[in-house]
C-alpha positions in Angstrom: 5.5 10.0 -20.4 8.5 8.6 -18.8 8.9 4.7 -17.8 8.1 5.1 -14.2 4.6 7.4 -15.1 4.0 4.6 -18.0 4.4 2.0 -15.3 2.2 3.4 -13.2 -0.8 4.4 -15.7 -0.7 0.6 -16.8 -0.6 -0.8 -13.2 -4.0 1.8 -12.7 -5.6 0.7 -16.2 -5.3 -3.2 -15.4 -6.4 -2.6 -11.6 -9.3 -0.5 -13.4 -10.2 -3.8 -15.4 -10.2 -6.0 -12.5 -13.0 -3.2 -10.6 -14.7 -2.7 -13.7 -16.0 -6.3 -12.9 -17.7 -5.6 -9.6 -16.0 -8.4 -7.7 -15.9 -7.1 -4.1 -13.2 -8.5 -1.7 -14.5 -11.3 0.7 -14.8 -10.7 4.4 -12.8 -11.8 7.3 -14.2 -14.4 10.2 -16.3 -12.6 11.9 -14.8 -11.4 14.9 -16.4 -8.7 17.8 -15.5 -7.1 20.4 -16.7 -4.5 22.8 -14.6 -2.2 25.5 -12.6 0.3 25.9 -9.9 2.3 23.5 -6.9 4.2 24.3 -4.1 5.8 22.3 -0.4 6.1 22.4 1.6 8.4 20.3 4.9 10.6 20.2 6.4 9.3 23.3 6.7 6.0 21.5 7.8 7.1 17.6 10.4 5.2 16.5 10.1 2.0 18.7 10.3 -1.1 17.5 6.5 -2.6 17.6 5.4 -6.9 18.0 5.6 -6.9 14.4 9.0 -5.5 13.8 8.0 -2.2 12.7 9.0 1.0 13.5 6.0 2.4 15.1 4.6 5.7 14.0 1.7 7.9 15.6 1.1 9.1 12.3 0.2 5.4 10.9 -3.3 3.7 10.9 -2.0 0.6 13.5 -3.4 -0.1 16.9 -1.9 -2.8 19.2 -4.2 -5.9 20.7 -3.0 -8.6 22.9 -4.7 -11.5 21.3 -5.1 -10.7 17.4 -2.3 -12.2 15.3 -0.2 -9.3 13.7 -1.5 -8.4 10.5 -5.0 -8.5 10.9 -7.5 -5.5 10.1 -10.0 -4.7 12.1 -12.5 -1.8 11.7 -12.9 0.2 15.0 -16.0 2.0 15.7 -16.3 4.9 18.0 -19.9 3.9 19.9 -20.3 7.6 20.7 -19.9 8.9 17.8 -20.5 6.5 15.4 -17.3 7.2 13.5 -14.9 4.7 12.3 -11.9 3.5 10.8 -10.5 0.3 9.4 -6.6 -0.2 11.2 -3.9 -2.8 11.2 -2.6 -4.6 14.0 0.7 -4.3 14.2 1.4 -4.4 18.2 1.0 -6.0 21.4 -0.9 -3.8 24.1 -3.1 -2.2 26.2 -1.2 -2.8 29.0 -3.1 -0.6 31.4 -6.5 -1.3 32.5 -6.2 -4.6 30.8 -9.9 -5.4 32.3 -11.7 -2.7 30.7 -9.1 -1.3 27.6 -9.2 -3.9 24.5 -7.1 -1.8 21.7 -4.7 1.0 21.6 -4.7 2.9 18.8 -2.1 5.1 17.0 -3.1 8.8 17.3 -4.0 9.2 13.8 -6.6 6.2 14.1 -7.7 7.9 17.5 -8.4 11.1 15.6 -10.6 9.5 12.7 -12.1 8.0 14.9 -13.0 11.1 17.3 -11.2 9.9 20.7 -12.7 12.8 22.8 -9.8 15.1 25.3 -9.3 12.1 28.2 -7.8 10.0 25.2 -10.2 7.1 25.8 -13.7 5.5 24.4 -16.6 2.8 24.3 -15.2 0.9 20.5 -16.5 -1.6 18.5 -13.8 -3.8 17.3 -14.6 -6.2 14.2 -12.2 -8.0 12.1 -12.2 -7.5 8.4 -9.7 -9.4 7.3 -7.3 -12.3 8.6 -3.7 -11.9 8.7 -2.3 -12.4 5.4 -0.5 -16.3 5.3 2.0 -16.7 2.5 1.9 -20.5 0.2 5.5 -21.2 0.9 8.6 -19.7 2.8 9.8 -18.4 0.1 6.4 -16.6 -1.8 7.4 -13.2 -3.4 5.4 -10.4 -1.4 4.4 -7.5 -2.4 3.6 -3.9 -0.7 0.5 -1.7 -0.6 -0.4 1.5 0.9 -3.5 2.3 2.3 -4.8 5.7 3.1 -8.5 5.3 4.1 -11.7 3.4 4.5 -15.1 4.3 3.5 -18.7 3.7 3.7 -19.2 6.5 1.0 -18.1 5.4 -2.5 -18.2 9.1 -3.2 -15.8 9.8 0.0 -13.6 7.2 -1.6 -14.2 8.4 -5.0 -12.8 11.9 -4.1 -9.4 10.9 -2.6 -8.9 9.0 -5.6 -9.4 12.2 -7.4 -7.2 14.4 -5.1 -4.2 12.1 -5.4 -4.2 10.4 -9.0 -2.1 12.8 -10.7 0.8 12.5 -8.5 0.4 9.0 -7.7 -1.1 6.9 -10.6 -1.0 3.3 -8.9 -4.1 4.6 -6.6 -7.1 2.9 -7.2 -10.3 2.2 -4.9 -10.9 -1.8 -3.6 -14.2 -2.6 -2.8 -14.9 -5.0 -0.1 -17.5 -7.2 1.6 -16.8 -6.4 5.6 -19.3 -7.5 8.5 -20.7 -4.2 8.6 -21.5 -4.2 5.2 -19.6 -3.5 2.0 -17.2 -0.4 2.7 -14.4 0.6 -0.1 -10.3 1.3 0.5 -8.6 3.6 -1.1 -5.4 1.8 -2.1 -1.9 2.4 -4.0 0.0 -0.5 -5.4 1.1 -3.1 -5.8 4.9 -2.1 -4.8 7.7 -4.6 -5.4 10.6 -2.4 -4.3 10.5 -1.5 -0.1 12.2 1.9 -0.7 9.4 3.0 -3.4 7.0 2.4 -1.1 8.8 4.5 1.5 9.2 7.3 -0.8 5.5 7.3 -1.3 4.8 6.7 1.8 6.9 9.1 3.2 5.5 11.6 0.9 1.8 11.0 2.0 2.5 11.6 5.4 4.3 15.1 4.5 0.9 16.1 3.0 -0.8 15.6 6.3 -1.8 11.8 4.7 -2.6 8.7 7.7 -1.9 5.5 6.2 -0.6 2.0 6.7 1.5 0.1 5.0 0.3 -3.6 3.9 2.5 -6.7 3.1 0.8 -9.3 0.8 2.0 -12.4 -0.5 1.8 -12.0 -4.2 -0.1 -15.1 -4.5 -2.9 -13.7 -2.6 -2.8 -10.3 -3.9 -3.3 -11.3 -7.6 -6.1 -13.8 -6.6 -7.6 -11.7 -4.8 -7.1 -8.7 -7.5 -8.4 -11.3 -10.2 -11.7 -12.5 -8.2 
């Protein structure tokens, strides 16, 4: 076993401590709203989004006009009852402002079952605030997240599927207003151009995902109970 595969195994042995304990994740202010959803996708890859990053179709990210950047929110399809936990990391809908209240990447669109005319009655509930770092100058750290659940056993099995390439994966449970759901996590990163290269490599196995800044303070509290 090489340093980075020792790394790794220790970070998912010490995360598997922290689980083992059955401390769950708080949840967010509650926060609801009802309307309509939209998409956007490959006619805006690669633009700059509110938040300063690039934006990518293939991300879990959605853009709302009023929630600060950062927050997640779990979008419900009212239809189909399918959902999907995004971040925000844009400004938007633009169009129909009235009626449209998110606009979601077109991987979140497709987990969630957007039908053919690219728009839908949602559910939009916050799960968790925008991360705030302690000071100006707080160390942060990097996560990736490549799903949601309300299964443990869905969860369970991604896990399973991607642990032997990428041993920082592990599953956080957590406490959200429609119940207790569990993420499917890897992490924590220190470097930003690790967690490119695993992000990157995610998406080339047909992976949706989105990338998670955390002030370290947080992180290990919350990782600690």
């Amino acid at each position: 076993m090489n340093r980075k595969q020792l790394t790794g195994a220790v970070i998912v042995a010490c995360i598997g401590l922290m689980l083992a304990s059955v401390r769950v994740e708080p949840r967010a202010r509650p926060h609801w709203q009802k309307g309509t959803a939209s998409w956007y996708g490959e006619a805006f890859a690669g633009r700059k989004t509110a938040s300063g990053e690039r934006f990518s179709p293939k991300e879990l990210t959605a853009a709302h006009r009023q929630l600060p950047l950062g927050t997640k929110v779990m979008v419900k399809n009212l239809e189909t009852q399918e959902l999907e936990e995004v971040k925000i990391n844009d400004r938007g809908p633009y169009a129909a402002p009235r009626q449209r209240i998110i606009d979601l990447s077109k991987a979140a669109a497709d987990r969630i079952g957007l039908g053919g005319d690219g728009v839908a009655r949602v559910e939009v509930i916050v799960t968790e605030d925008a991360p705030t770092p302690q000071h100006r100058y707080e160390e942060m750290l990097y996560e990736v997240q490549v799903g949601a659940f309300k299964d443990p056993g869905e969860a369970t099995a991604v896990v399973d599927q991607l642990r032997e390439r990428y041993p920082a994966v592990y599953i956080a449970p957590r406490d959200g207003p429609l119940g207790q759901y569990y993420r499917v996590r890897m992490g924590p990163f220190r470097a930003p151009q690790e967690l490119r290269r695993v992000a990157q490599a995610l998406q080339r196995e047909g992976r949706s995902l989105f990338v998670d800044e955390v002030p370290a303070s947080i992180f290990w509290s919350r990782a600690l109970g």
